[in-house]
Structures are given as structure tokens and as C-alpha cells.
N, C-alpha and C positions, 0 to 999 in steps of 0.2 A: 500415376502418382497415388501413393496409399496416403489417405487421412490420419494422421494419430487421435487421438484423444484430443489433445493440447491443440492441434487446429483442426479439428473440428467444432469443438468448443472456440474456436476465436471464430471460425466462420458463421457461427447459428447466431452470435450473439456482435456481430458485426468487429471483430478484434482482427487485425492481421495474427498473424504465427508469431513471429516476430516482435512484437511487444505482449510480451505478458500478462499483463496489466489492465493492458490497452489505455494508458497512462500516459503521461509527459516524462522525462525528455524522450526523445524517440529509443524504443530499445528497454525504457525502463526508468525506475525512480532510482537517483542517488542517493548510498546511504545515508544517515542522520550526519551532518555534520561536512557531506562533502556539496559541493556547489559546481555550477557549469565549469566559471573558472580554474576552480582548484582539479576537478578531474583531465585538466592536461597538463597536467605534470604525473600522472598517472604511467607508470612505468608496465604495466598489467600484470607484476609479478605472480598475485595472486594470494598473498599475504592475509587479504582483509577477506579472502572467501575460505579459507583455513581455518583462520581464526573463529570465523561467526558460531557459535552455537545453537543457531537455530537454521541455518545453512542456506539462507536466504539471497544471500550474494553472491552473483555472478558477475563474469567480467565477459562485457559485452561491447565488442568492436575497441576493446581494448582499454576501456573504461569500466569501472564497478557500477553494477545494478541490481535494486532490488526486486526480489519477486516476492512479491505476496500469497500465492499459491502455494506455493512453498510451505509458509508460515508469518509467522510475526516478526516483528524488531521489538528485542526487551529493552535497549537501550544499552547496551552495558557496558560499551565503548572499547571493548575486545577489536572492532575491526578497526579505529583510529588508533590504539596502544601498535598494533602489528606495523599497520603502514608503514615502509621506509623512507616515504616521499612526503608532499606537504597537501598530500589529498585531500586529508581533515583539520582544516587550517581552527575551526570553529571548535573542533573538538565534538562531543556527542551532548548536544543540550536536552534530550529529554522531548524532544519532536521534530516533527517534517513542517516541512514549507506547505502542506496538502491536508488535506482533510477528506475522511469516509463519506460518501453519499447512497442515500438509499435510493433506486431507481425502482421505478412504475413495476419492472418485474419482479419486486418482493412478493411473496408470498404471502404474506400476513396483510397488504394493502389488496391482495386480489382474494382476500375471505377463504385463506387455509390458514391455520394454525401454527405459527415457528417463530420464533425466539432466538436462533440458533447464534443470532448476531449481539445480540443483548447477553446472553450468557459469558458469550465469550472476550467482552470489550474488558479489558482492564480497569481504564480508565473512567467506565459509568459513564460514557459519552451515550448510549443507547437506552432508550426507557419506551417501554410501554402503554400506551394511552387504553381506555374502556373504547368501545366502538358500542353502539347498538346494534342487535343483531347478528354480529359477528366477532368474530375474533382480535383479540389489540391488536393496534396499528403503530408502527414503531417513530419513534421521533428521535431523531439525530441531533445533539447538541454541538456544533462547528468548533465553537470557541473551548469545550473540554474532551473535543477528540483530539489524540496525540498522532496520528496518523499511521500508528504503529503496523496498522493492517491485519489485525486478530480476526477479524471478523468476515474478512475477505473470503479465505481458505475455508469457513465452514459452510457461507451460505450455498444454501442446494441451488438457486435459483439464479447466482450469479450474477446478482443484482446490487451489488454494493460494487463503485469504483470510488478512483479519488480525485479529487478536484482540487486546484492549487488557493493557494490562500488568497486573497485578492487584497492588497495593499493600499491606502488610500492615498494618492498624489499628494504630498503638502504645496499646500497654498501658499504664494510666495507675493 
């Protein structure tokens, strides 16, 4: 078996081949707007991976997913306007169910210098702290990441995935 790129990188960094991400649902994140439910009625024509402009949707195992490696989601609701079916029941609200996490293998928390993640966030969810001694340490704000996944594709070190929002039970 030859390694590509893509799983060799899911093997050094514990990811199967097959989720890209290494993400939820299995396979991948649905786009902005689509949900467990709504992606079976998913016909896989292929409309909303046409559509995207930044070409981040694929359809996987017959349902749309996003890859982040890829690139980003602008939001711009090109892939819910194409749909034929009722995939994006929600429409494109302008973020994901998930949010960016910086993991122990950032470079900037192990005393090299990169940014590469703060530069590229849209949304100013990433800032930079003073460290003594060393290089800033980046700090992730949850509540003004959009999940968009900007920062994914540039870090060298591979250390940014996403984590799902955590919703709090109402008390009854």
C-alpha cells in the first residue's frame, strides 16, 4: 500500500484517511446550514459541491462534507441557493454547530514563533498573549469563532481541530 500525503498525515497525527478533519459526523462536517436530519434527503447530485467557491464540499458516502484542508467557508449560501432538495432546511446562518481548538501541538505554545492561525481567522476569534521568555501564546475565543475553518488549512503543525458546541440541558 502506498501512503499519500493526506494519510500519512492522518496517521502521524492519529486521524483515519477517511475523515479529513478528524471531526464529527463520521466522514466530515456538514455544510453551514445542513444537519444530520436534513442530509437524508440528500439526493448526492452534487450541486452544492459545484456551487462552493472555495471548493470545500465534498459528497461523501452520499451526503455533503466539509473539508477544511481544502479551505474555508465564507458563508455565502451559494451551496443552500443550488440545492434541489431540503438539505439546508436552516439556510446559511453565518456559523457551524463546532468551534476551532488550539491543541498542545501549536507551535507557538511549544516556544516557536507562528501566528499563522491569528492572521488568517476572519472573525478575530484568535489573539495573541505576551509569554515571558518566549514567543505569544495564542488564545482561542469559542463564543467569536464562526467555525468557518480559516485557520485549519494554514497551521504547519496541524494543531487546530474542531470541537462541537456543547449545548446546555434546560432544566425542567
Amino acid at each position: 500500500m502506498v501512503l499519500t500525503a493526506r494519510t500519512r498525515r492522518g496517521f502521524l497525527t492519529g486521524r483515519s484517511s477517511d475523515d479529513p478533519g478528524g471531526i464529527f459526523p463520521p466522514g466530515g462536517i456538514f455544510p453551514p446550514g445542513a444537519t444530520e436530519t436534513s442530509v437524508r434527503s440528500c439526493s448526492g447530485c452534487g450541486a452544492c459541491v459545484d456551487a462552493c467557491p472555495t471548493k470545500i464540499i465534498s459528497i461523501r458516502a452520499g451526503v455533503p462534507v466539509v473539508d477544511f484542508l481544502q479551505g474555508e467557508c465564507t458563508f455565502c449560501g451559494q451551496c443552500a441557493e443550488r440545492c434541489p432538495e431540503s438539505v439546508f432546511p436552516a439556510g446559511i446562518a453565518g456559523g457551524f454547530a463546532h468551534y476551532a481548538a488550539i491543541g498542545d501541538g501549536c507551535l507557538a505554545n511549544n516556544y516557536v514563533d507562528c501566528q499563522a492561525c491569528r492572521n488568517s481567522c476572519p472573525a478575530g476569534a484568535i489573539r495573541f498573549w505576551p509569554r515571558l521568555g518566549g514567543p505569544f501564546v495564542p488564545e482561542l475565543d469559542a463564543h467569536a469563532c464562526t467555525g468557518c475553518g480559516a485557520c485549519i488549512a494554514v497551521c504547519p503543525a496541524d494543531a487546530i481541530a474542531m470541537k462541537p458546541r456543547r449545548r446546555e440541558a434546560a432544566h425542567v
